[in-house]
KEPA-832735 format. One record per residue: y, x, z of N, C-alpha, C in turn; residue number from 1; chain. Coordinates in Angstrom, 3 decimals. Example, Ala and Ser with C-alpha at 12.3 -4.5 7.8 and 13.67 -1.06 7.14 Angstrom:
2
     n.c2     n.c1     n.c3    ca.c2    ca.c1    ca.c3     c.c2     c.c1     c.c3 seq mol
   -5.690   13.190    7.800   -4.500   12.300    7.800   -3.300   13.200    7.800   1   A
   -2.250   12.850    7.080   -1.060   13.670    7.140    0.030   12.900    7.870   2   A
***
This chain:
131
     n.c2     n.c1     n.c3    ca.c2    ca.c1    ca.c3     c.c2     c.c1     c.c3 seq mol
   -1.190    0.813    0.000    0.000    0.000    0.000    1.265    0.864    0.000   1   A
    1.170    2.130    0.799    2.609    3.148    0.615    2.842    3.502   -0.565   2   A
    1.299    3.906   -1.043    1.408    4.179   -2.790    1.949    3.598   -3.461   3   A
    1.819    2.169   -3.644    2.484    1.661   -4.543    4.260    1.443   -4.310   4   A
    4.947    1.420   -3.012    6.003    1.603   -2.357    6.642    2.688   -2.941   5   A
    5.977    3.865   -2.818    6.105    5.392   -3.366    6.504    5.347   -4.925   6   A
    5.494    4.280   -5.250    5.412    4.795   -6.893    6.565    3.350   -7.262   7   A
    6.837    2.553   -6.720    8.137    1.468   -7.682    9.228    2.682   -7.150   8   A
    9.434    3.329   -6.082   10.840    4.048   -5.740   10.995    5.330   -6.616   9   A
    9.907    5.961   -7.402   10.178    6.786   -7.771   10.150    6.125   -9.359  10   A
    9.385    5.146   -9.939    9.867    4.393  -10.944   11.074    3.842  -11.043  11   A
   11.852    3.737   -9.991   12.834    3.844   -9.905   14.145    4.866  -10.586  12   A
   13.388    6.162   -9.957   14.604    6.889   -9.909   14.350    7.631  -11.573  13   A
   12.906    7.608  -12.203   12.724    8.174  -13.075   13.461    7.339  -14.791  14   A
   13.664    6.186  -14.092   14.443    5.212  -15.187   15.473    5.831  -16.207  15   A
   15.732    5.389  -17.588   16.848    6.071  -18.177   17.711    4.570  -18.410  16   A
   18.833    5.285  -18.734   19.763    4.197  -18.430   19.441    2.779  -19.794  17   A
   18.412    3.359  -20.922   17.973    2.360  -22.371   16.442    1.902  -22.106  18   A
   16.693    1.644  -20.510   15.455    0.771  -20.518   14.897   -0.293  -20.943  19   A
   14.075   -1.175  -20.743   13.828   -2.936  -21.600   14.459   -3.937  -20.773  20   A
   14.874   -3.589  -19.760   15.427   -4.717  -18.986   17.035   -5.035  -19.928  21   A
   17.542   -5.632  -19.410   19.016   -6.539  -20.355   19.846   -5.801  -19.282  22   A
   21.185   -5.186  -20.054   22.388   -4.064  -19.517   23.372   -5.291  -18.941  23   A
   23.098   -6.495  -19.287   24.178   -7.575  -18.518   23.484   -7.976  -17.178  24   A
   22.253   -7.870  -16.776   22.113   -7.722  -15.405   22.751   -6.785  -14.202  25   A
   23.082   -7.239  -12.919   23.848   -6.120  -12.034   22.343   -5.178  -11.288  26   A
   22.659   -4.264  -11.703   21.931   -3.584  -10.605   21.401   -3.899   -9.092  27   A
   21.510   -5.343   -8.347   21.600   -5.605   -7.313   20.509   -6.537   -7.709  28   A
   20.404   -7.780   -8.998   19.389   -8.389   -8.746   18.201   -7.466   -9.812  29   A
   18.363   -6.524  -10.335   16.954   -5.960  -10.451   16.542   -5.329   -9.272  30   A
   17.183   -4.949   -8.565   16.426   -4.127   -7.614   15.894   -5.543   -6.943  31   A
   16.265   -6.738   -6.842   15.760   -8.027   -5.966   14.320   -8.683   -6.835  32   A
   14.594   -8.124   -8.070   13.725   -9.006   -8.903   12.283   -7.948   -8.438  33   A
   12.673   -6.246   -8.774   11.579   -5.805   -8.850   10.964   -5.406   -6.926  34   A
   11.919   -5.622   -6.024   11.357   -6.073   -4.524   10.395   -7.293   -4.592  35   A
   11.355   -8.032   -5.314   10.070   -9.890   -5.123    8.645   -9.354   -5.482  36   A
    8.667   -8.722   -7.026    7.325   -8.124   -7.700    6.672   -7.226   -6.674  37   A
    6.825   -6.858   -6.073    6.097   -5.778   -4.912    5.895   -6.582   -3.851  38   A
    6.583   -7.158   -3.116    6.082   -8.307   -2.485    5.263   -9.101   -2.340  39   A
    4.860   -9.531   -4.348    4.123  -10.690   -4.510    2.771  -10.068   -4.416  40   A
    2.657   -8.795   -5.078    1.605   -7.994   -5.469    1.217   -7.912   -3.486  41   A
    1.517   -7.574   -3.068    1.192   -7.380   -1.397    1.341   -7.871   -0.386  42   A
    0.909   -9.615   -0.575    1.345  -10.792    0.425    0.805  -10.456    1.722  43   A
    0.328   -9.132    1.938   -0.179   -9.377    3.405    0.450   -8.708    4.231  44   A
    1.687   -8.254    3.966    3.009   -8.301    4.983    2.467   -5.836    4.899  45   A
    1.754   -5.365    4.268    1.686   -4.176    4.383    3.225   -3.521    4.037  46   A
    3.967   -3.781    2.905    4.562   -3.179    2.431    6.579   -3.670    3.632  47   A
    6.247   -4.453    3.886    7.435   -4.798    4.848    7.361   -3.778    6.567  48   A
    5.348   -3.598    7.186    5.400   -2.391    7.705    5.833   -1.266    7.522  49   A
    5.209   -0.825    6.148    5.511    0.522    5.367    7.000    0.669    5.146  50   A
    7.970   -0.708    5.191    9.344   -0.148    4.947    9.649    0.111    6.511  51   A
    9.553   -0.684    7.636    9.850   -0.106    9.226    9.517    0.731    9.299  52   A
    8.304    1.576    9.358    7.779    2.911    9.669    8.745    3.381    8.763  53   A
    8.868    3.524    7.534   10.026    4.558    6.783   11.695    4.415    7.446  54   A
   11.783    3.174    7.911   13.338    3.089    8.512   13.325    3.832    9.839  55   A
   12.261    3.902   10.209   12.022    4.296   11.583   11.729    5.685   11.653  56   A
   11.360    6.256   10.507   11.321    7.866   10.490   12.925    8.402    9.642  57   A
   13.609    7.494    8.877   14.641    8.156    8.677   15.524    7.415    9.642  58   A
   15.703    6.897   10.765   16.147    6.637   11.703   16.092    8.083   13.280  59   A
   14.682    8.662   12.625   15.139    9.641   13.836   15.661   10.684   12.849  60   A
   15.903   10.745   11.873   16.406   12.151   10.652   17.629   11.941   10.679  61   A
   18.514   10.909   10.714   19.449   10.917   10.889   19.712   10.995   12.312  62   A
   19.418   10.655   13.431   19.684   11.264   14.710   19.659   12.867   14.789  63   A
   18.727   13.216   14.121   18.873   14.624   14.292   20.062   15.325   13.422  64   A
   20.584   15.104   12.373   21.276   15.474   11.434   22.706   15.222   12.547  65   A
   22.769   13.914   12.973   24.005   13.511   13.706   24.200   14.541   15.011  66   A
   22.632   14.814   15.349   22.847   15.958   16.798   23.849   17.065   16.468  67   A
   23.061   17.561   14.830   23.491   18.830   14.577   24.851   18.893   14.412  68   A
   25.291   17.527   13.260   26.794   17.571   13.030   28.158   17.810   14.635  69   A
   27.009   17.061   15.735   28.378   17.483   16.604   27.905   18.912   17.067  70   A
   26.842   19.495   17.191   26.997   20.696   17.734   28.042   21.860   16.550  71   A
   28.002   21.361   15.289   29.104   21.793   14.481   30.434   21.529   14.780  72   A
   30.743   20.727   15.197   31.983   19.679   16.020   32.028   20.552   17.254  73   A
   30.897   21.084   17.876   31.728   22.274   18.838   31.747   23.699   18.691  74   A
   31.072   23.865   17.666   31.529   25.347   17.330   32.500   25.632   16.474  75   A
   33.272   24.452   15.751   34.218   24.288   15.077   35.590   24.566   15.960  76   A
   35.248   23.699   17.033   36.592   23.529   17.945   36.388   24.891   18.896  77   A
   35.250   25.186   18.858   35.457   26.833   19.735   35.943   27.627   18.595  78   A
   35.659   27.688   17.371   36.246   28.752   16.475   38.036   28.464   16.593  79   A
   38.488   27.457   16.864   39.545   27.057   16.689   40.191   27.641   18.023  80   A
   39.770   27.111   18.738   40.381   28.070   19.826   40.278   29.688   20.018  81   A
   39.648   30.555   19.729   38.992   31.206   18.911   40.416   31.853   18.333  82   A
   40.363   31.168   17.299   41.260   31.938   16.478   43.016   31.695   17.113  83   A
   43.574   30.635   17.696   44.213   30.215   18.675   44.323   31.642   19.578  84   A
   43.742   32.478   20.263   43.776   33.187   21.142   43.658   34.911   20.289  85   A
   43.462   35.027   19.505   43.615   36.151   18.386   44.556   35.945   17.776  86   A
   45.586   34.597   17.498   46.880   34.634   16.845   47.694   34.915   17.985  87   A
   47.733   34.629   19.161   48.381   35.024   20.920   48.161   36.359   21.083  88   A
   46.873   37.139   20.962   46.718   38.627   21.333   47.731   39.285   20.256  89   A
   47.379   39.055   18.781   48.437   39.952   17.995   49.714   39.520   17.979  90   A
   50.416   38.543   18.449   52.101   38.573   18.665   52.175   39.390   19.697  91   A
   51.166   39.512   21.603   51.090   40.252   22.215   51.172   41.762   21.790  92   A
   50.158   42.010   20.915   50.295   43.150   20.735   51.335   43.416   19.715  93   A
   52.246   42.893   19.218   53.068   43.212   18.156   54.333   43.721   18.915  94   A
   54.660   42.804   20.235   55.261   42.963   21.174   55.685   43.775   21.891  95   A
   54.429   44.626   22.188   53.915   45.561   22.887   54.321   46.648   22.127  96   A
   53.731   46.721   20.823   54.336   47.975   20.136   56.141   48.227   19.815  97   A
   56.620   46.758   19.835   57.970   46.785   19.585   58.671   47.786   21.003  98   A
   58.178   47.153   21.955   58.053   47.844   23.297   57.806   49.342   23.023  99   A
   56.685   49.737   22.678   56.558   51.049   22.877   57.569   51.854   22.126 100   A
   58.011   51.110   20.642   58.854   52.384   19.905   60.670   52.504   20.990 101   A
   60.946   51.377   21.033   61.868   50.981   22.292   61.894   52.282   23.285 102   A
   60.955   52.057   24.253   60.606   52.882   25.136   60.534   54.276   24.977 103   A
   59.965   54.379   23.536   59.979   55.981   22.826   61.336   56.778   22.963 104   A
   61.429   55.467   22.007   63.274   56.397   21.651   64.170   56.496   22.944 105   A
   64.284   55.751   23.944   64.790   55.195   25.127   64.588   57.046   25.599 106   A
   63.197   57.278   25.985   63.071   58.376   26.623   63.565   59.726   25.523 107   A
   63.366   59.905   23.989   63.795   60.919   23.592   65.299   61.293   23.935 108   A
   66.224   59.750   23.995   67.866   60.108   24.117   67.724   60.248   25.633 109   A
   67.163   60.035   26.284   66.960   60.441   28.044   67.088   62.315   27.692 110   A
   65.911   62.097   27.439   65.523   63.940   27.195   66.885   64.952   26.163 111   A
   67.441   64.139   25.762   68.775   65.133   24.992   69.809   65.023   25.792 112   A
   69.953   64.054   26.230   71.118   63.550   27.367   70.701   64.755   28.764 113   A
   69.898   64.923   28.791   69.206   65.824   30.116   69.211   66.820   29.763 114   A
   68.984   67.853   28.535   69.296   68.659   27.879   70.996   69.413   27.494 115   A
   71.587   68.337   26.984   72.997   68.448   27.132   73.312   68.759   28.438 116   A
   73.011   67.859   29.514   73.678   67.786   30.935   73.007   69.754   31.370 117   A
   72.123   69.739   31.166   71.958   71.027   31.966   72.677   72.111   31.285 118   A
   72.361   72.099   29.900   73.184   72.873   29.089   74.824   73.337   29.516 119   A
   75.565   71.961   29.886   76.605   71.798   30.597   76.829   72.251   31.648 120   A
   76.075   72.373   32.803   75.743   72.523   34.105   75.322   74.109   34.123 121   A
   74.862   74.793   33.184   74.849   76.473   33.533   76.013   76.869   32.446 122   A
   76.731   76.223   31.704   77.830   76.766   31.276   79.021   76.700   32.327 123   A
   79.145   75.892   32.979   79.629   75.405   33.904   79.630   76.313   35.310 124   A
   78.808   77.148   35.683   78.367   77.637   35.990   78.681   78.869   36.031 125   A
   78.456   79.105   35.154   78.615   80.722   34.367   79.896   80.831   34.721 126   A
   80.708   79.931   34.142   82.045   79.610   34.001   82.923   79.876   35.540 127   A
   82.423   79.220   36.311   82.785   79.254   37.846   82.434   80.641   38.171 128   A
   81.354   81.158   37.935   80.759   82.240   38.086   81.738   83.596   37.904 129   A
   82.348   83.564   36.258   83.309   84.465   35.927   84.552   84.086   36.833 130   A
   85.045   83.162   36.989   86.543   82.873   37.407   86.844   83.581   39.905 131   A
***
């Protein structure tokens, strides 16, 4: 009874669009016409099981698919934060370096200024020294 279930769904899909059926029918009552025909062929209710058991196994396939999609849904939002906290470290560190050249130069004019001053301070010196 699955067999034949198996074989109208894949007669189905193997169809070309210049089949014998009439192109002014909707797609909604052939698929009703050729359900009734499977039906009739299998009045003893097999093929209405065979569709629960199939709803019921792609009923847990999509639970699982849905598990996976949110565990994607949180590694999405951790990448996001994620990257959130690596766009914060490099302004930090951009910061930091602005800082350091700052600080650089800060201390080289320290060190000439201290240079001058002593320079000053034994001329000065000297100076007192001679007088």
């Amino acid at each position: 009874m699955a067999n034949q279930f198996v074989n109208y769904f894949s007669k189905r899909r193997n169809r070309t669009p210049n089949s014998s059926t009439s192109e002014s029918e909707s797609p909604e009552s052939k698929r009703s016409k050729n359900l009734e025909e499977c039906v009739e062929e299998n009045e003893d209710g097999d093929v209405i099981i065979d569709a629960l058991e199939m709803t019921g196994e792609i009923a847990g396939t999509l639970k699982g698919i849905l598990e996976k999609l949110q565990k994607l849904d949180t590694i999405e939002s951790s990448v996001k934060r994620i990257e959130t906290t690596m766009e914060n470290l490099e302004l930090r560190i951009a910061n930091l370096e602005t800082f350091e050249q700052t600080a650089t130069t800060d201390i080289e004019h320290l060190k000439r200024a201290s240079r001058k001053m002593k320079a000053n301070a034994s001329t000065t010196r000297s100076a007192a020294r001679k007088s």
